[in-house]
C-alpha positions as CSV (number, residue, x, y, z in Angstrom):
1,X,138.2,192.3,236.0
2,X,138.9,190.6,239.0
3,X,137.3,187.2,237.5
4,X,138.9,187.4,234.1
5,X,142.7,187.9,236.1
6,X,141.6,184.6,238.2
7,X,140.3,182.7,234.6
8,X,144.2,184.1,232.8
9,X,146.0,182.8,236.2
10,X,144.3,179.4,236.4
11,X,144.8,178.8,232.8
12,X,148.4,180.1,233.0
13,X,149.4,177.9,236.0
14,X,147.5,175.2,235.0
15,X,148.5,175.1,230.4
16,X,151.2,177.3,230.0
17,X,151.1,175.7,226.6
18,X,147.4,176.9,226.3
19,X,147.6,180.1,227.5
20,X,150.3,180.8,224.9
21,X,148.3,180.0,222.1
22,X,145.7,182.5,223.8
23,X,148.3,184.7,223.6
24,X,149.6,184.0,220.1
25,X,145.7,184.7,219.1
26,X,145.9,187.8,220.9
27,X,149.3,188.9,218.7
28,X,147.7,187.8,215.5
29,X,144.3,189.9,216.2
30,X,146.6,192.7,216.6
31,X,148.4,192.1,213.4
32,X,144.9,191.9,211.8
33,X,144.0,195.5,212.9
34,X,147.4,196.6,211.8
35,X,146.8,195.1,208.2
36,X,143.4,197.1,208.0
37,X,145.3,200.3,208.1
38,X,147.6,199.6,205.9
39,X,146.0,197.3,203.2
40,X,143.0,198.6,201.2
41,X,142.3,195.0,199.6
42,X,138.6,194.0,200.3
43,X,137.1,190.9,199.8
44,X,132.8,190.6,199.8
45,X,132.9,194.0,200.3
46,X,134.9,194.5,203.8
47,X,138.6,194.8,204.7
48,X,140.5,191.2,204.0
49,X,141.6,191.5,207.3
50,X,138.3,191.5,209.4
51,X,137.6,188.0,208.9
52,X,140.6,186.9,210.5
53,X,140.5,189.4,213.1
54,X,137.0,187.9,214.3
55,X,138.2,184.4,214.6
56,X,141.5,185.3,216.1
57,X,139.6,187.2,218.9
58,X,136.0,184.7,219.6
59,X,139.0,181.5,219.1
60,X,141.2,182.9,222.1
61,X,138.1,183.2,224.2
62,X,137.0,179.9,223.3
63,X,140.0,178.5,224.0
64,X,140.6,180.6,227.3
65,X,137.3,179.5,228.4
66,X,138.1,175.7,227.9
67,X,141.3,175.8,229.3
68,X,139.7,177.4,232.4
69,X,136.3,175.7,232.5
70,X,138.3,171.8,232.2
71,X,140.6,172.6,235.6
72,X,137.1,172.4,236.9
73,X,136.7,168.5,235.7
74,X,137.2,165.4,238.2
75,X,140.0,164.7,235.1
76,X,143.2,163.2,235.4
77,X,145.8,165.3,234.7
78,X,147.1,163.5,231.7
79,X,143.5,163.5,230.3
80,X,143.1,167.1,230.9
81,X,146.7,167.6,228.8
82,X,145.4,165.7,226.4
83,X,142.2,167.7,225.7
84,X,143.6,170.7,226.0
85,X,146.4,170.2,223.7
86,X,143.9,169.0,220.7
87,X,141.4,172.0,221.0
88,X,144.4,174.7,221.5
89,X,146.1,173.3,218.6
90,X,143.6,172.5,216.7
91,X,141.8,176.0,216.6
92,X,145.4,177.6,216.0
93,X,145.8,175.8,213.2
94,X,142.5,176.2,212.0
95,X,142.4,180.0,212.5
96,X,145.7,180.3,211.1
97,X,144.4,178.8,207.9
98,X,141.6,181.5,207.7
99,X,144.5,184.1,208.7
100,X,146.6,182.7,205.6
101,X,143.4,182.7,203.2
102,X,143.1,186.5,204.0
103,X,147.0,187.0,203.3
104,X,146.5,185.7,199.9
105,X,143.0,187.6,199.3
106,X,141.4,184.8,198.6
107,X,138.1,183.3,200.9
108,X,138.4,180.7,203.5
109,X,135.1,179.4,203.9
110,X,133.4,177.8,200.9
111,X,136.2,178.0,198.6
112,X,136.3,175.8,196.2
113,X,137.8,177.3,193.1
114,X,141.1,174.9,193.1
115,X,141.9,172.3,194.5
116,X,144.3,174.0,197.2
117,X,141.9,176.1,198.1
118,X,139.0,172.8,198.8
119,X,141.6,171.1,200.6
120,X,141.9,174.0,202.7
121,X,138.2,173.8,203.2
122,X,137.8,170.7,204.1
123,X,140.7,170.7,206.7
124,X,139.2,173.4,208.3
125,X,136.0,171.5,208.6
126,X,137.5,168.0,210.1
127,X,139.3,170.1,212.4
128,X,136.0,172.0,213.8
129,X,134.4,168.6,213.7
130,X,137.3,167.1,216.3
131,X,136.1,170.3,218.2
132,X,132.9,169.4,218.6
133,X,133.3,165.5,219.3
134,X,135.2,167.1,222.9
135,X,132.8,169.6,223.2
136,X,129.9,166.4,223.3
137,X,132.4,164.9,225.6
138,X,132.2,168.2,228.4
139,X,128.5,167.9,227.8
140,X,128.0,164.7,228.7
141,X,130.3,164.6,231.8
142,X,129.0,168.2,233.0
143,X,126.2,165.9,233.3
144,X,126.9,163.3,235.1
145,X,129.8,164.0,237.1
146,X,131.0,166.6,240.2
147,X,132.3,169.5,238.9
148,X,134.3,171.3,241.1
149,X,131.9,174.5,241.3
150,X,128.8,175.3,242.4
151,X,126.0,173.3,241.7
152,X,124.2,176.5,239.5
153,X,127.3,176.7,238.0
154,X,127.6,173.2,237.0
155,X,124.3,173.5,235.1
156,X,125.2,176.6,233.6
157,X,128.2,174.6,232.0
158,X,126.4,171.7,230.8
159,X,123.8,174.2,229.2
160,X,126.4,176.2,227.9
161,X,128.1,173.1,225.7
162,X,125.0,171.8,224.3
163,X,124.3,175.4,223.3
164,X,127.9,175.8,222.1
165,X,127.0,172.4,219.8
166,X,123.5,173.9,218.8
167,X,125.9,176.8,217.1
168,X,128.2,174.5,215.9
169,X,125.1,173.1,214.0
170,X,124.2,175.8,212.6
171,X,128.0,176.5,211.1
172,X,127.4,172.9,209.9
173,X,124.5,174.3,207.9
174,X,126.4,176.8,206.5
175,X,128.8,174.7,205.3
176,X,126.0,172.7,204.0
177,X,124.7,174.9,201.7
178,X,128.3,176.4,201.0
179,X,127.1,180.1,202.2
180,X,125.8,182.2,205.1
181,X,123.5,184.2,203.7
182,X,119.5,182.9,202.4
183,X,117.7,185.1,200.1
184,X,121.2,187.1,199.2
185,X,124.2,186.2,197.2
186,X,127.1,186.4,200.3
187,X,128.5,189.3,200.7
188,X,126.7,193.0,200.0
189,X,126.1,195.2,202.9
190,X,126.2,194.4,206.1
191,X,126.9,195.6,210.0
192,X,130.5,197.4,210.5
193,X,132.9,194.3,211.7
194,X,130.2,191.7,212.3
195,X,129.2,192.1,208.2
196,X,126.1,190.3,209.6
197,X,123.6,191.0,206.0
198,X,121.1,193.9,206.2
199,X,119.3,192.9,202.6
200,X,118.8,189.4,203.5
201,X,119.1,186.3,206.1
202,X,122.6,185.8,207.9
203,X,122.9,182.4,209.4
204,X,126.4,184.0,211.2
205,X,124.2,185.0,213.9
206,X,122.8,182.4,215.3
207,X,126.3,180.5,214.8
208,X,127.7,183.7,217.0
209,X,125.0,183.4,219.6
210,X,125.4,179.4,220.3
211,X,129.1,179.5,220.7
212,X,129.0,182.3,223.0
213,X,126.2,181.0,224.8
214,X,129.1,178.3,227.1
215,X,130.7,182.2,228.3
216,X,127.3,183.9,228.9
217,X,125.6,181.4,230.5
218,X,128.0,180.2,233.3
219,X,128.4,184.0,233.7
220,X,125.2,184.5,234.5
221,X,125.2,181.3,237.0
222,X,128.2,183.2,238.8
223,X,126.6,186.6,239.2
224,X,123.7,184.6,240.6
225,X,125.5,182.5,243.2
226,X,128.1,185.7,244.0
227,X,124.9,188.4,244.3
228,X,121.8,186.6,244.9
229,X,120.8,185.2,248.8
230,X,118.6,182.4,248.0
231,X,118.6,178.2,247.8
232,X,120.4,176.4,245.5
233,X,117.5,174.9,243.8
234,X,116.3,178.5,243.1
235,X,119.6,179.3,241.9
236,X,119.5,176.4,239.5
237,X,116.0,176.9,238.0
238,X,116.9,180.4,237.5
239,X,119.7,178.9,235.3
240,X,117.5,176.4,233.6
241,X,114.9,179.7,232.8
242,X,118.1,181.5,231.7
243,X,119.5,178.9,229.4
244,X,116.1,178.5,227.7
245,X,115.6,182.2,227.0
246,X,118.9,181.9,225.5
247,X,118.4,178.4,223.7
248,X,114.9,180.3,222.1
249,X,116.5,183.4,221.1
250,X,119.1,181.3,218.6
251,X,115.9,179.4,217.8
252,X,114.7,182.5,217.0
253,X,117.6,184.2,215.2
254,X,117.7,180.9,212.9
255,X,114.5,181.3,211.8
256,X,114.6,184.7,211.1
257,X,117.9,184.4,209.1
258,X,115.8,181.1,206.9
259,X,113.2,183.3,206.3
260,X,115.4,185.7,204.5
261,X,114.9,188.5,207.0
262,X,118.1,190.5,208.2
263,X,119.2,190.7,211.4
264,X,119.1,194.4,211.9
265,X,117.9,196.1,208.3
């Protein structure tokens, strides 16, 4: 608790313009649950409204993590602006795309029954692809420039983007192949909320995994400098070890879902 109220007070002191399009996620999520209770339309066999509600909630801690990860870049303020107000904006407008799909009961992703509905598509496609050209960007200078953090932490960010990008891959291979699911028509039955398949192979999972991997992985660097008494370099192969285990287990999740196998059955 006490490092999530530091993350909302850098952001908030830092982008109040970011942090209120964290905030406008949170609002939105909230409306999302609200519509569940009180509209009975499905879509693919689940609520119209938990779609939404996933990328309202996993895009407001994306954006929340950028927003607090990039005070941590040797950037110029003017640069930092810049980036920020691109990804912030971007995702809102993206998400709020997927949000308007779902108001119209009608699928976001893959939709190509009109013309509307394609162009919709596509924008949400070039605006995930802008996404991903910054997050390249954070790789690369996590790389080769001083972060203002620890040095295990540092390499817990730079592990974390090219993961991040390793999921964004995967979504790219969705969108390839216009579905998420192999072996199984999308849709069917699937895990409460998540609707990850449990007939056939869900590539959602290993998409969830990579873009999560830029919270779980610097989070683990920071238990490990806060808890554990030891050199840096040990600190930092730890990290490395950690950020493989994590690199292998979307590897392995990928595979699993091409095979046709379900996550959980």
């Amino acid at each position: 608790m006490k490092l999530l109220n530091h993350v909302l007070n850098t952001v908030k002191k830092e982008s109040p313009i970011l942090y209120t399009i964290v905030l406008i996620h949170v609002v939105f999520a909230i409306i999302c649950v609200g519509g569940m209770l009180i509209d009975e339309r499905t879509l693919g066999g689940i609520s119209v409204w938990i779609k939404p509600l996933k990328f309202w909630i996993s895009g407001g801690i994306y954006i929340l993590t950028l927003g607090f990860f990039i005070t941590k870049y040797p950037y110029s303020l003017k640069k930092k602006n810049i980036l920020r107000n691109i990804v912030s904006w971007t995702l809102l407008l993206e998400t709020g795309i997927i949000f308007y799909q779902a108001v119209r009961g009608v699928r976001s992703h893959y939709n190509q029954d009109s013309l509307f509905d394609g162009m919709l598509f596509t924008a949400m496609g070039i605006l995930i692809g802008i996404n991903v050209l910054i997050m390249i960007l954070l790789a690369f200078d996590a790389a080769r420039l001083k972060l203002k953090v620890a040095k295990p932490i540092q390499v817990a960010i730079c592990i974390g983007w090219i993961v991040v990008i390793v999921g964004s891959w995967v979504g790219g291979h969705m969108i390839g192949q216009l579905a998420h699911n192999v072996g199984v028509a999308d849709g069917g039955e699937g895990l409460p909320i998540l609707n990850w398949s449990t007939v056939g192979g869900d590539l959602r999972v290993a998409h969830f995994v990579g873009l999560h991997g830029i919270q779980i992985i610097p989070l683990f660097a920071w238990i490990l400098v806060k808890k554990w008494h030891t050199t840096t370099r040990n600190k930092v192969i730890a990290v490395l070890i950690f950020g493989l285990l994590f690199t292998a287990c979307i590897a392995y999740v990928f595979y699993q879902a091409m095979q046709g196998i379900p996550f959980i059955k």
